[in-house]
GUMI-986290 format. One record per residue: residue number from 1; residue in three letters; y, x, z of N, C-alpha, C, O in turn. Coordinates in steps of 0.02 Angstrom, whole numbers, always signed. Example, Ala and Ser with C-alpha at 12.3 -4.5 7.8 and 13.67 -1.06 7.14 Angstrom:
<vonu nr="1" rest="ALA" n_Y="-284" n_X="+660" n_Z="+390" ca_Y="-225" ca_X="+615" ca_Z="+390" c_Y="-165" c_X="+660" c_Z="+390" o_Y="-166" o_X="+712" o_Z="+423"/>
<vonu nr="2" rest="SER" n_Y="-112" n_X="+642" n_Z="+354" ca_Y="-53" ca_X="+684" ca_Z="+357" c_Y="+2" c_X="+645" c_Z="+394" o_Y="+57" o_X="+670" o_Z="+402"/>
***
This chain:
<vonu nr="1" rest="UNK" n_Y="+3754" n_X="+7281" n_Z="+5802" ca_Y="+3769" ca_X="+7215" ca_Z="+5829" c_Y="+3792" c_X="+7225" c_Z="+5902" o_Y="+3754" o_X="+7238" o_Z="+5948"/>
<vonu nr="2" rest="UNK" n_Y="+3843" n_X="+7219" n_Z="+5906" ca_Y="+3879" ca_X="+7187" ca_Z="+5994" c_Y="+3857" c_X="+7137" c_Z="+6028" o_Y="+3838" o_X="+7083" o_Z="+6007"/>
<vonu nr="3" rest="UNK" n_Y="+3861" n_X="+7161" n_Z="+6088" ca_Y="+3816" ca_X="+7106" ca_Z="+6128" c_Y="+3854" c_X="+7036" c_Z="+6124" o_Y="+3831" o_X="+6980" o_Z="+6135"/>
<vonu nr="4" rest="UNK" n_Y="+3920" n_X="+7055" n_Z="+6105" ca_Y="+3935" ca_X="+6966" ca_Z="+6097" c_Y="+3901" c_X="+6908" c_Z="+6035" o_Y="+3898" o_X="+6847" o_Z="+6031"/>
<vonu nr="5" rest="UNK" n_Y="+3876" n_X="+6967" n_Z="+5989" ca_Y="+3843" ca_X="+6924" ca_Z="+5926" c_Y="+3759" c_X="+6931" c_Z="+5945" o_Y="+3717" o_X="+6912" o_Z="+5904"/>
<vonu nr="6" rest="UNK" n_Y="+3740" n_X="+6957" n_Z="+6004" ca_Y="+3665" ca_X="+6969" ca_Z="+6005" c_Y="+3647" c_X="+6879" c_Z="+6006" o_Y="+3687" o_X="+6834" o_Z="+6019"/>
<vonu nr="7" rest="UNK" n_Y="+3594" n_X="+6873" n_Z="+5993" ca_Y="+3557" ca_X="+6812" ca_Z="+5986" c_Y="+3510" c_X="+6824" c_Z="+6039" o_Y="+3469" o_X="+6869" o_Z="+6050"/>
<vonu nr="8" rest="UNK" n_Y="+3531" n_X="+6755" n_Z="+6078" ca_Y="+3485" ca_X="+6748" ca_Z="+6144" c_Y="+3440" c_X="+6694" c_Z="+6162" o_Y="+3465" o_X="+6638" o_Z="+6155"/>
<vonu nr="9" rest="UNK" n_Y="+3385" n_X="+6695" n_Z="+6181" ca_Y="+3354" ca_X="+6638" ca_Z="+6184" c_Y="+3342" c_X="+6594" c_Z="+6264" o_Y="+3290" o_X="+6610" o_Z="+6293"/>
<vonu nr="10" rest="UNK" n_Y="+3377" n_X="+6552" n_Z="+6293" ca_Y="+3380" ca_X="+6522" ca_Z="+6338" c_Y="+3346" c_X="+6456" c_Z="+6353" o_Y="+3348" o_X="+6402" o_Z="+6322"/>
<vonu nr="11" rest="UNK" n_Y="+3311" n_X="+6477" n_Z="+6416" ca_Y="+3284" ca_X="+6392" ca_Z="+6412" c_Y="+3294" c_X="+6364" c_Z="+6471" o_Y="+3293" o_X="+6392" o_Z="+6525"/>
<vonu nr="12" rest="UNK" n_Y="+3309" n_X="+6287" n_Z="+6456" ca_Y="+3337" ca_X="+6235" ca_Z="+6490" c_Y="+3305" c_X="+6178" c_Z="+6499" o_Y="+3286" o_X="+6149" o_Z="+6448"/>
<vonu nr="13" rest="UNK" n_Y="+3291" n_X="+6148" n_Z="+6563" ca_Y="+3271" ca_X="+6077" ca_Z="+6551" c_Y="+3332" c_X="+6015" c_Z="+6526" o_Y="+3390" o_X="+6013" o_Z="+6546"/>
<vonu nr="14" rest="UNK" n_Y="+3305" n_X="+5976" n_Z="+6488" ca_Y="+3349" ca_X="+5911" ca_Z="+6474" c_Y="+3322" c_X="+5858" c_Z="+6469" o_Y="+3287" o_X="+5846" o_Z="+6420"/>
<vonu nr="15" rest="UNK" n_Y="+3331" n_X="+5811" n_Z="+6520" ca_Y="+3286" ca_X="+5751" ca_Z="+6529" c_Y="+3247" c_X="+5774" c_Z="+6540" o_Y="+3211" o_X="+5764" o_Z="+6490"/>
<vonu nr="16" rest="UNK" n_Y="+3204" n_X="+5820" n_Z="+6592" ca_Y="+3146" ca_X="+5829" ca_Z="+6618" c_Y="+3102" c_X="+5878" c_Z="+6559" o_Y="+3051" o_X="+5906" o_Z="+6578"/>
<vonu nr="17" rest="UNK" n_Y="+3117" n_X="+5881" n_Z="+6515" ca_Y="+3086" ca_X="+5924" ca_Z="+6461" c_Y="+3116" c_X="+5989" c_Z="+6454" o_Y="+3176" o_X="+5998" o_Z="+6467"/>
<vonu nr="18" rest="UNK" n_Y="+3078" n_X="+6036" n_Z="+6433" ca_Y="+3104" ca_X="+6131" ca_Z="+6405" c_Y="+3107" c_X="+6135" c_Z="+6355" o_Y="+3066" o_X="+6120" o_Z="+6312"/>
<vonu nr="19" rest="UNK" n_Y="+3175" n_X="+6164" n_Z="+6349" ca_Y="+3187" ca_X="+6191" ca_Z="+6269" c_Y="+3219" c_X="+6238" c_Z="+6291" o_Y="+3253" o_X="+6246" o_Z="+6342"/>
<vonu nr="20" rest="UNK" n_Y="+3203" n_X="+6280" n_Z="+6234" ca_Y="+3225" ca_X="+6349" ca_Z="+6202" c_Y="+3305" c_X="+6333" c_Z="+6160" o_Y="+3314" o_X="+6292" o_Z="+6115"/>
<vonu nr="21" rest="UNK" n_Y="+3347" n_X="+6371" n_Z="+6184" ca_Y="+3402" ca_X="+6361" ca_Z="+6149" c_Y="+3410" c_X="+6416" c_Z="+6128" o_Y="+3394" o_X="+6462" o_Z="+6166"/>
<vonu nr="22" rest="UNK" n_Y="+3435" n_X="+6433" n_Z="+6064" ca_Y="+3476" ca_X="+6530" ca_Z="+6020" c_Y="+3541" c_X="+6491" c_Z="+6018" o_Y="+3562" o_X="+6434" o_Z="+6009"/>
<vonu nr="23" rest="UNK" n_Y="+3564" n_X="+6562" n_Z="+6034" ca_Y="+3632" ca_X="+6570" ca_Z="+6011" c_Y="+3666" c_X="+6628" c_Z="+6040" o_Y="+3638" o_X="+6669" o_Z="+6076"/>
<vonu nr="24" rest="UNK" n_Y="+3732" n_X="+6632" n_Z="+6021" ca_Y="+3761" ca_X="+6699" ca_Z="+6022" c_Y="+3791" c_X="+6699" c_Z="+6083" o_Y="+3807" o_X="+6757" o_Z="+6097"/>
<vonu nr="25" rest="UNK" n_Y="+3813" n_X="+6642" n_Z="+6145" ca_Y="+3847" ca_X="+6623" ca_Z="+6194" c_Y="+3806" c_X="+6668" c_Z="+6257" o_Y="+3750" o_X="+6689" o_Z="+6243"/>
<vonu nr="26" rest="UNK" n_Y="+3833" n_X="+6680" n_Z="+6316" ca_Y="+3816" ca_X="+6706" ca_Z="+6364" c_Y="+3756" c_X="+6644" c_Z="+6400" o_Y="+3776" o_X="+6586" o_Z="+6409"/>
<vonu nr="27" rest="UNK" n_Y="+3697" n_X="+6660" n_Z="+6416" ca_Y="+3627" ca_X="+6627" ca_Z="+6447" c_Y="+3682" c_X="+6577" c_Z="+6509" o_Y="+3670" o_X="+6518" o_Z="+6522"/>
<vonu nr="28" rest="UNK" n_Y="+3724" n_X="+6606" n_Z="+6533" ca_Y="+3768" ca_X="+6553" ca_Z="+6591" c_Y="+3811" c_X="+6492" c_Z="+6527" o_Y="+3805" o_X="+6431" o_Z="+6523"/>
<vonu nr="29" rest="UNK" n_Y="+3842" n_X="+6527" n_Z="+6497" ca_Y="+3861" ca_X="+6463" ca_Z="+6449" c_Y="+3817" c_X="+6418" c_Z="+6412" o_Y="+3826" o_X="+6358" o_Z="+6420"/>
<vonu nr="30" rest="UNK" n_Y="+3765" n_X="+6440" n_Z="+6367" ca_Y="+3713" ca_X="+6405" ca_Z="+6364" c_Y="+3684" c_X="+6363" c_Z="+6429" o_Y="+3691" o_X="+6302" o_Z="+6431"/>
<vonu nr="31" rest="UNK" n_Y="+3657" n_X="+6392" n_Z="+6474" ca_Y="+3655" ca_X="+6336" ca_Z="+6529" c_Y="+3699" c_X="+6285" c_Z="+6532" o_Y="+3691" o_X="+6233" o_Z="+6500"/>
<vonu nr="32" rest="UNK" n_Y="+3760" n_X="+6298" n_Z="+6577" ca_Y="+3818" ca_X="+6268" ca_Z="+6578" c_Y="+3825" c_X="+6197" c_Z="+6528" o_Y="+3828" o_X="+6141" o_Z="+6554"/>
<vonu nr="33" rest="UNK" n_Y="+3827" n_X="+6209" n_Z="+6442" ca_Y="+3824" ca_X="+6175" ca_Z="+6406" c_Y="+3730" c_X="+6101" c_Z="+6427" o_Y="+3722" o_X="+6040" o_Z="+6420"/>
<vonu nr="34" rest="UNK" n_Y="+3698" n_X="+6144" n_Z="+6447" ca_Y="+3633" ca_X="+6105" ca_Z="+6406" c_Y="+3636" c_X="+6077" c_Z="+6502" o_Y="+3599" o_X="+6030" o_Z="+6516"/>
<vonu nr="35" rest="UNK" n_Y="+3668" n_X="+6098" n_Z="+6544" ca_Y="+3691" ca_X="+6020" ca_Z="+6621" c_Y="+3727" c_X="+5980" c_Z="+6602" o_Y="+3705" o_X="+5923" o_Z="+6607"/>
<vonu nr="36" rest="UNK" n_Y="+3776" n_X="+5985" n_Z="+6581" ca_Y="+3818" ca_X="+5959" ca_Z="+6553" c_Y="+3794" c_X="+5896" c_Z="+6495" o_Y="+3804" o_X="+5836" o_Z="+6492"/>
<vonu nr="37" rest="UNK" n_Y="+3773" n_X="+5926" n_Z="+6470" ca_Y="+3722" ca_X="+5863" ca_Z="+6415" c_Y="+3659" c_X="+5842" c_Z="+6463" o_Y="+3654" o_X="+5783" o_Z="+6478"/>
<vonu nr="38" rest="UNK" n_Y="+3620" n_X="+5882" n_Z="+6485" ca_Y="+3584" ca_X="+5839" ca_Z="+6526" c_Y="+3623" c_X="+5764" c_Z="+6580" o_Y="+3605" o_X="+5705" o_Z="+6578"/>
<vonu nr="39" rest="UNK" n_Y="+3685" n_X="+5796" n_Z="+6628" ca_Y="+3697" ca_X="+5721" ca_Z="+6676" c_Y="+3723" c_X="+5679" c_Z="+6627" o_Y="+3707" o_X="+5621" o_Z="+6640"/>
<vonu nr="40" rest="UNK" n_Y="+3770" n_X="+5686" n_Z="+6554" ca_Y="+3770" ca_X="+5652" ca_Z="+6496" c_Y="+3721" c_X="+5593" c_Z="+6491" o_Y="+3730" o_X="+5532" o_Z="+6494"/>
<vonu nr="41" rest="UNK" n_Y="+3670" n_X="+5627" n_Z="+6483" ca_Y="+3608" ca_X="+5570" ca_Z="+6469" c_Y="+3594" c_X="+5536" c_Z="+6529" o_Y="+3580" o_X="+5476" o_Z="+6526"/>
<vonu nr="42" rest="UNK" n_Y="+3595" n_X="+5559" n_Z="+6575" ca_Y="+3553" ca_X="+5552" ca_Z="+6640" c_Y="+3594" c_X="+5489" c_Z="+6637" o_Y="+3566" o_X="+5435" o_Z="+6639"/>
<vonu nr="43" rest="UNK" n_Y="+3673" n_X="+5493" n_Z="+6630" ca_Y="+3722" ca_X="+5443" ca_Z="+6663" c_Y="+3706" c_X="+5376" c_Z="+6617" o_Y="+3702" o_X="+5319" o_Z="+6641"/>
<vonu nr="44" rest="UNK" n_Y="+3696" n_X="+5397" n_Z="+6518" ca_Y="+3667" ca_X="+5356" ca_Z="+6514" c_Y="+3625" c_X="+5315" c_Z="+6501" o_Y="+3630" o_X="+5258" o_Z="+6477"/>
<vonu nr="45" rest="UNK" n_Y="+3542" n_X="+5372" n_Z="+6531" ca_Y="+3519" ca_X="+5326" ca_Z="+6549" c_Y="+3485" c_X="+5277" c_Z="+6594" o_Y="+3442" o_X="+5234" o_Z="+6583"/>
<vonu nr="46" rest="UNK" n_Y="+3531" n_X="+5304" n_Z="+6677" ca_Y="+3554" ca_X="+5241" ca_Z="+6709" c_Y="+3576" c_X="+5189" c_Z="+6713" o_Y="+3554" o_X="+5145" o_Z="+6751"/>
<vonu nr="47" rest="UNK" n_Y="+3654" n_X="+5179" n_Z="+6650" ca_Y="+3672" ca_X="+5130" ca_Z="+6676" c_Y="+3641" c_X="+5090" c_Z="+6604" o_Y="+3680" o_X="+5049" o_Z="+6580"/>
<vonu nr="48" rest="UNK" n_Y="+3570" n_X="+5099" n_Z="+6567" ca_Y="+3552" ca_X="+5079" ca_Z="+6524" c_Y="+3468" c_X="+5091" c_Z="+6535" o_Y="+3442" o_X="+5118" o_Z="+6486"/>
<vonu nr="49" rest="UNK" n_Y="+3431" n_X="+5080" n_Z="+6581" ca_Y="+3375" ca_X="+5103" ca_Z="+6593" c_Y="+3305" c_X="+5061" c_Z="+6548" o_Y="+3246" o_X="+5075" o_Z="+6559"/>
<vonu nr="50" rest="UNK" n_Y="+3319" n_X="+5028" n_Z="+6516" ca_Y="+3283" ca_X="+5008" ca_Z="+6434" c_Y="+3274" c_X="+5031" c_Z="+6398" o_Y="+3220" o_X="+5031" o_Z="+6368"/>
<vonu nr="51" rest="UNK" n_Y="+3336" n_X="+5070" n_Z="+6381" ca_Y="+3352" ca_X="+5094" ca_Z="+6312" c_Y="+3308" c_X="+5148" c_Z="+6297" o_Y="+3297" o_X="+5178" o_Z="+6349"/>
<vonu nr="52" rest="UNK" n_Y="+3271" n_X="+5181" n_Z="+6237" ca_Y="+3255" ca_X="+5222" ca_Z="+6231" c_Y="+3297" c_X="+5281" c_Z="+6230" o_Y="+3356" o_X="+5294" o_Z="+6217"/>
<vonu nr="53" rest="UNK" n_Y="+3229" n_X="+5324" n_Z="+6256" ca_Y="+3279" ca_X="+5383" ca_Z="+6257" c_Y="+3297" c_X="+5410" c_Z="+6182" o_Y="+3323" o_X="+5465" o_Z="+6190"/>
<vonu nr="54" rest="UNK" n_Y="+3296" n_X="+5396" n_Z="+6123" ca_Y="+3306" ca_X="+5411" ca_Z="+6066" c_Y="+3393" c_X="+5391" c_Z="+6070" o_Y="+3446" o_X="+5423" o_Z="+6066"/>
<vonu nr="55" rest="UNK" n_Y="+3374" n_X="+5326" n_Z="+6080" ca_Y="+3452" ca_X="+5294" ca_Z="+6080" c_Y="+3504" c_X="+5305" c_Z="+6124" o_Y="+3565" o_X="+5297" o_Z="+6120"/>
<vonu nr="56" rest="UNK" n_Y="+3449" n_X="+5334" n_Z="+6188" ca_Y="+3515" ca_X="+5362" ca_Z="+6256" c_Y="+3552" c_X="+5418" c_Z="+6199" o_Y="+3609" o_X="+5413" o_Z="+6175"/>
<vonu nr="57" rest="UNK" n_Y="+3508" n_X="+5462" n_Z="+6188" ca_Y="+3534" ca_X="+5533" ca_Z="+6153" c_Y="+3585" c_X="+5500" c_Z="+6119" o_Y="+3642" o_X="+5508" o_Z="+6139"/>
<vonu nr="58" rest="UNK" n_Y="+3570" n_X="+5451" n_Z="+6056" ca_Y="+3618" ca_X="+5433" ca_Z="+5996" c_Y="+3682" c_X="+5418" c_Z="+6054" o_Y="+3724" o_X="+5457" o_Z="+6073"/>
<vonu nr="59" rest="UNK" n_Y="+3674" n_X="+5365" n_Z="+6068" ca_Y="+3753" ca_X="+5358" ca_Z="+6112" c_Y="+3781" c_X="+5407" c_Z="+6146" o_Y="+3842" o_X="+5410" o_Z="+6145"/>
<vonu nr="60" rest="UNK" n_Y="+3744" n_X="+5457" n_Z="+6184" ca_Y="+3768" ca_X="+5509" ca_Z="+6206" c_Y="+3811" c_X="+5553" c_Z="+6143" o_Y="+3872" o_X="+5555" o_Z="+6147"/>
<vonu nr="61" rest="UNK" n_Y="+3774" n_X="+5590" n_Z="+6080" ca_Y="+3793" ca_X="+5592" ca_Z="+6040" c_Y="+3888" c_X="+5583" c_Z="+6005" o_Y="+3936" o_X="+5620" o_Z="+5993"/>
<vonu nr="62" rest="UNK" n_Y="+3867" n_X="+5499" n_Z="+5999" ca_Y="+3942" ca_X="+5463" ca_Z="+5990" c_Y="+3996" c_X="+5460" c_Z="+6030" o_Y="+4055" o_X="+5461" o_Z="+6013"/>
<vonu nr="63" rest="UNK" n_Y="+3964" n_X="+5457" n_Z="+6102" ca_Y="+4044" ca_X="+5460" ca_Z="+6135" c_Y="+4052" c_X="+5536" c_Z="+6152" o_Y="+4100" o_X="+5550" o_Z="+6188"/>
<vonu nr="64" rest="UNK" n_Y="+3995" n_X="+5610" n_Z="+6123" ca_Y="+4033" ca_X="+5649" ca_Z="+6126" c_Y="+4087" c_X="+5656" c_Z="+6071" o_Y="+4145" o_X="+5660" o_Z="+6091"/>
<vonu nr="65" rest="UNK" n_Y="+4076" n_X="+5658" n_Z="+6007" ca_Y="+4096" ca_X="+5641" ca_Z="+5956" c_Y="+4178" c_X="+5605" c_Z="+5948" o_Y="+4227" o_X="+5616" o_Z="+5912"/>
<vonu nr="66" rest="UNK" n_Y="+4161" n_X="+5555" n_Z="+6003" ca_Y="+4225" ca_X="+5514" ca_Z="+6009" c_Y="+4271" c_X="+5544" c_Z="+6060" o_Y="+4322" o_X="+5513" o_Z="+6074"/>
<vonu nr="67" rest="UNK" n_Y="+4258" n_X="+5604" n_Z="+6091" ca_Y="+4315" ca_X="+5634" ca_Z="+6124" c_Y="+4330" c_X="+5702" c_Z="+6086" o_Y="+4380" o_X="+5735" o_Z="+6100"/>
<vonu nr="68" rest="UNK" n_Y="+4275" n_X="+5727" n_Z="+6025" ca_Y="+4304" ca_X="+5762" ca_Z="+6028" c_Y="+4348" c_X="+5759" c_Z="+5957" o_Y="+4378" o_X="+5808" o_Z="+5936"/>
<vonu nr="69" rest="UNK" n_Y="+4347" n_X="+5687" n_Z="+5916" ca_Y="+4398" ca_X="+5686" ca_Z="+5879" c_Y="+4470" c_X="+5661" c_Z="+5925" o_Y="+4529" o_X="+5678" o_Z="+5915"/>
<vonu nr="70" rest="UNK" n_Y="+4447" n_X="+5624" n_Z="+5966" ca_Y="+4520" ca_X="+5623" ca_Z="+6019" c_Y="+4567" c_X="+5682" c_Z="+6044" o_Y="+4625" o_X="+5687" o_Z="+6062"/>
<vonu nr="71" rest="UNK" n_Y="+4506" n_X="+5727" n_Z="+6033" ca_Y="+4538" ca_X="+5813" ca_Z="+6067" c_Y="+4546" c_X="+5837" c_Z="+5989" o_Y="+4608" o_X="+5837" o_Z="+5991"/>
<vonu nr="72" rest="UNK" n_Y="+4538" n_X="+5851" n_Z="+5946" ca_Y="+4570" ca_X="+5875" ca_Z="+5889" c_Y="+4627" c_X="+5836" c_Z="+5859" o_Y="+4662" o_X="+5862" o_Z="+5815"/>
<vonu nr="73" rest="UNK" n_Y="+4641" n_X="+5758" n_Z="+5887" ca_Y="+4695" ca_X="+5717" ca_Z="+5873" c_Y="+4756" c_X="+5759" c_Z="+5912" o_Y="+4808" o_X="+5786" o_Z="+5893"/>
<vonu nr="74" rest="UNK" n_Y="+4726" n_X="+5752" n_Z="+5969" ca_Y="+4813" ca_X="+5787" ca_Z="+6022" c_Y="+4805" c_X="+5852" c_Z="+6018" o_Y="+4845" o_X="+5887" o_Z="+6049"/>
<vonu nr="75" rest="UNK" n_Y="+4770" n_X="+5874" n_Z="+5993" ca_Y="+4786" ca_X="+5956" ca_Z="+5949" c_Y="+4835" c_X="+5971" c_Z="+5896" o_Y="+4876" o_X="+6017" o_Z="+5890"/>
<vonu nr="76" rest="UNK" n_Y="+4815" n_X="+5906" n_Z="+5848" ca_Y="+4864" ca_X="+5907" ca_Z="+5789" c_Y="+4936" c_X="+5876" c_Z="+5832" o_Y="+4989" o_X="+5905" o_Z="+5823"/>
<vonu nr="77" rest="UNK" n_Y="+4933" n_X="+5830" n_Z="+5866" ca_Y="+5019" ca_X="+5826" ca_Z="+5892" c_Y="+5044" c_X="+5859" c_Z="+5936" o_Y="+5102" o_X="+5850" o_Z="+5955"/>
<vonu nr="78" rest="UNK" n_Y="+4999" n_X="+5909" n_Z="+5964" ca_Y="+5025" ca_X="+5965" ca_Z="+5999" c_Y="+5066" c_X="+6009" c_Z="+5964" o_Y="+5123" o_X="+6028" o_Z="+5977"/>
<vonu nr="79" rest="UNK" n_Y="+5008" n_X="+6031" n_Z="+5892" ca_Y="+5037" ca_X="+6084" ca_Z="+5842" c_Y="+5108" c_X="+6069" c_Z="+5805" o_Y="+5156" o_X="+6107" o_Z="+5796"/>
<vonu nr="80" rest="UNK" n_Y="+5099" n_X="+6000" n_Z="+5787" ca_Y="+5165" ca_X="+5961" ca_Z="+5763" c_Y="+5214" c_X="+5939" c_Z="+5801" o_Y="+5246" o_X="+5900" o_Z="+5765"/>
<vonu nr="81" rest="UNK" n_Y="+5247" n_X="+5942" n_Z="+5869" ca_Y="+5277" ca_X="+5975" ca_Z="+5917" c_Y="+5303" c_X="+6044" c_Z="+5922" o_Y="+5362" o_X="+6061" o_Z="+5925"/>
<vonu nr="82" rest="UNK" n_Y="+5256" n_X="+6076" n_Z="+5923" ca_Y="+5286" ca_X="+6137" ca_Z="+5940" c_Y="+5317" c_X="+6155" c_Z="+5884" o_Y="+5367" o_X="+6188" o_Z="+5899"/>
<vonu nr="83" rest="UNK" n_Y="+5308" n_X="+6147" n_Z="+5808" ca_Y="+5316" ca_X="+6164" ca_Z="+5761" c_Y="+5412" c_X="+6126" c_Z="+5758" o_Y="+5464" o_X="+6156" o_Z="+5744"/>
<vonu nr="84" rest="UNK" n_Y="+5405" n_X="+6079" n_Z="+5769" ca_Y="+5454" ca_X="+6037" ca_Z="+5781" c_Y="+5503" c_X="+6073" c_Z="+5813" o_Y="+5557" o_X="+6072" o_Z="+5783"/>
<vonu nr="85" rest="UNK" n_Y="+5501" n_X="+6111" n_Z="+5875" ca_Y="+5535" ca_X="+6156" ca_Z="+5915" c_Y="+5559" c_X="+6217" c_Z="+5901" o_Y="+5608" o_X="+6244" o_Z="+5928"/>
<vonu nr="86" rest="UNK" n_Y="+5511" n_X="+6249" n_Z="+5840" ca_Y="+5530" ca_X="+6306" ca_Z="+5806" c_Y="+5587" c_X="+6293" c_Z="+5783" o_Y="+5617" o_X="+6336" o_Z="+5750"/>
***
């Protein structure tokens, strides 16, 4: 096994809590990823400070979800462009 497939175990706070994350990514990308989802939540759950945090996550969740079929949308008309140009 190469260190790019080694399995690593990283831990991160999110929302004030530790978890253990695996995966095959470098301990800086794992971080990186689990700030990134942490100010996610944080943002909303500021501008929603009721809401449970079950439901911050879910919405967090969805509007990742919702960019990243937006980003596989202008992927496909990127590909269908260029293809166009061939």
């Amino acid at each position: 096994m190469n260190a790019e497939q080694e399995v690593r175990s990283v831990r991160v706070q999110i929302l004030g809590e530790e978890h253990i994350v695996r995966g095959q990514a470098s301990e800086d990308y794992i971080r990186a990823l689990a700030a990134s989802v942490n100010e996610r939540l944080l943002e909303v759950q500021r501008n929603n400070p009721l809401l449970p945090r079950h439901r911050v996550a879910i919405l967090v969740a969805l509007n990742l979800l919702n960019e990243l079929e937006k980003l596989k949308a202008e992927h496909g008309e990127l590909l269908a462009l260029m293809e166009e140009a061939n």
